[in-house]
C-alpha positions in Angstrom: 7.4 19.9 9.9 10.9 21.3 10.1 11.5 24.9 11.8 13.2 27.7 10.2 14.8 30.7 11.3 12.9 34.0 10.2 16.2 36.1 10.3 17.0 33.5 7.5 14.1 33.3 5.1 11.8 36.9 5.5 13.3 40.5 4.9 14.9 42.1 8.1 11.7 44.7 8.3 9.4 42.2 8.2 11.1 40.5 11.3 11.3 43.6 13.0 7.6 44.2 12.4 6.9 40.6 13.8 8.6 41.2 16.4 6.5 44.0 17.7 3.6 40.8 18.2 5.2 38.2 19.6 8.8 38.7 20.6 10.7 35.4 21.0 7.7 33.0 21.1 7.2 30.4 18.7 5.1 31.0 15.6 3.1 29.0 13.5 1.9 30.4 9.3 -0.5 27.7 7.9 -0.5 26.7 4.3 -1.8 28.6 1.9 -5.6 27.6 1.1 -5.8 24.2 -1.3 -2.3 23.5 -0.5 -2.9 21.6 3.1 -1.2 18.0 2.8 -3.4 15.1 4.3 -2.4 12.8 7.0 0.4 10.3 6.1 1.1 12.1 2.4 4.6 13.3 3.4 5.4 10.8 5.6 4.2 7.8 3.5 2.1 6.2 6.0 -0.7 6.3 4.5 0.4 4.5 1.8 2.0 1.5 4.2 -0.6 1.2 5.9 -3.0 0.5 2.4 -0.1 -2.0 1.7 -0.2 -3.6 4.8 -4.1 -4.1 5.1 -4.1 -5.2 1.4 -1.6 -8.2 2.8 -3.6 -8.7 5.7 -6.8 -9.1 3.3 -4.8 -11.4 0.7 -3.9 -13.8 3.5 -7.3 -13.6 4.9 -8.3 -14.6 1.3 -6.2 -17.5 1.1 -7.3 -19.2 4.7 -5.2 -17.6 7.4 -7.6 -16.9 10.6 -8.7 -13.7 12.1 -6.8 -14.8 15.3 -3.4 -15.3 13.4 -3.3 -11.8 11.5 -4.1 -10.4 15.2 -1.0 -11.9 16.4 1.1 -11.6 13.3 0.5 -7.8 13.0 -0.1 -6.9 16.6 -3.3 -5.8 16.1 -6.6 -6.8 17.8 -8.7 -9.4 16.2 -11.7 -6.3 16.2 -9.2 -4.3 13.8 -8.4 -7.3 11.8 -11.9 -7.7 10.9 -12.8 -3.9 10.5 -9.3 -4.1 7.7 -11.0 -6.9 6.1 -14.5 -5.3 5.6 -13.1 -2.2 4.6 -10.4 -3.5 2.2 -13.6 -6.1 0.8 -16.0 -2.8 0.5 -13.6 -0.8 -1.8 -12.7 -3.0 -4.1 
C-alpha cells in the first residue's frame, strides 16, 4: 500500500473538513465494496508460491524424498507433506 498526500489528491474543503476529525493523524479509507484484493494478488505471491508447491509435487512425483524437499526448500518435512496432499487433492 503506498501513502498519499491528501492536500495532493482530494479538494482543499474536503481536507479542511477532515481535518476537523483527526488533525495530523494517520488515516486509513478501505476499498470500495467488491473491489478488496486478496492476499498475494498484487504482490504475486500467491502465484509463487502455487509454482513453487507445483515443483515440490513434480519432484515428489518423480522419487525425491519428503526429507530432501524439507531441506531443499527450507521447509519442515510436516509442510512438505501437507504441499503434497493439497497439490494431489486439487488436481
Amino acid at each position: 500500500m503506498e501513502y498519499k498526500k491528501a492536500q495532493n489528491v482530494l479538494p482543499k474543503e474536503l481536507v479542511k473538513l477532515i481535518q476537523e476529525y483527526i488533525d495530523g493523524e494517520y488515516l486509513y479509507i478501505p476499498r470500495k465494496d467488491g473491489e478488496k484484493k486478496t492476499w498475494g494478488e498484487t504482490s504475486g505471491a500467491r502465484n509463487m508460491l502455487r509454482t513453487r508447491n507445483s515443483e515440490i509435487y513434480c519432484s515428489y512425483q518423480s522419487g525425491r524424498r519428503v526429507e530432501e524437499l524439507s531441506e531443499e526448500y527450507y521447509l519442515s518435512e510436516q509442510s512438505i507433506r501437507r504441499i503434497i496432499c493439497q497439490v494431489r487433492n486439487s488436481a
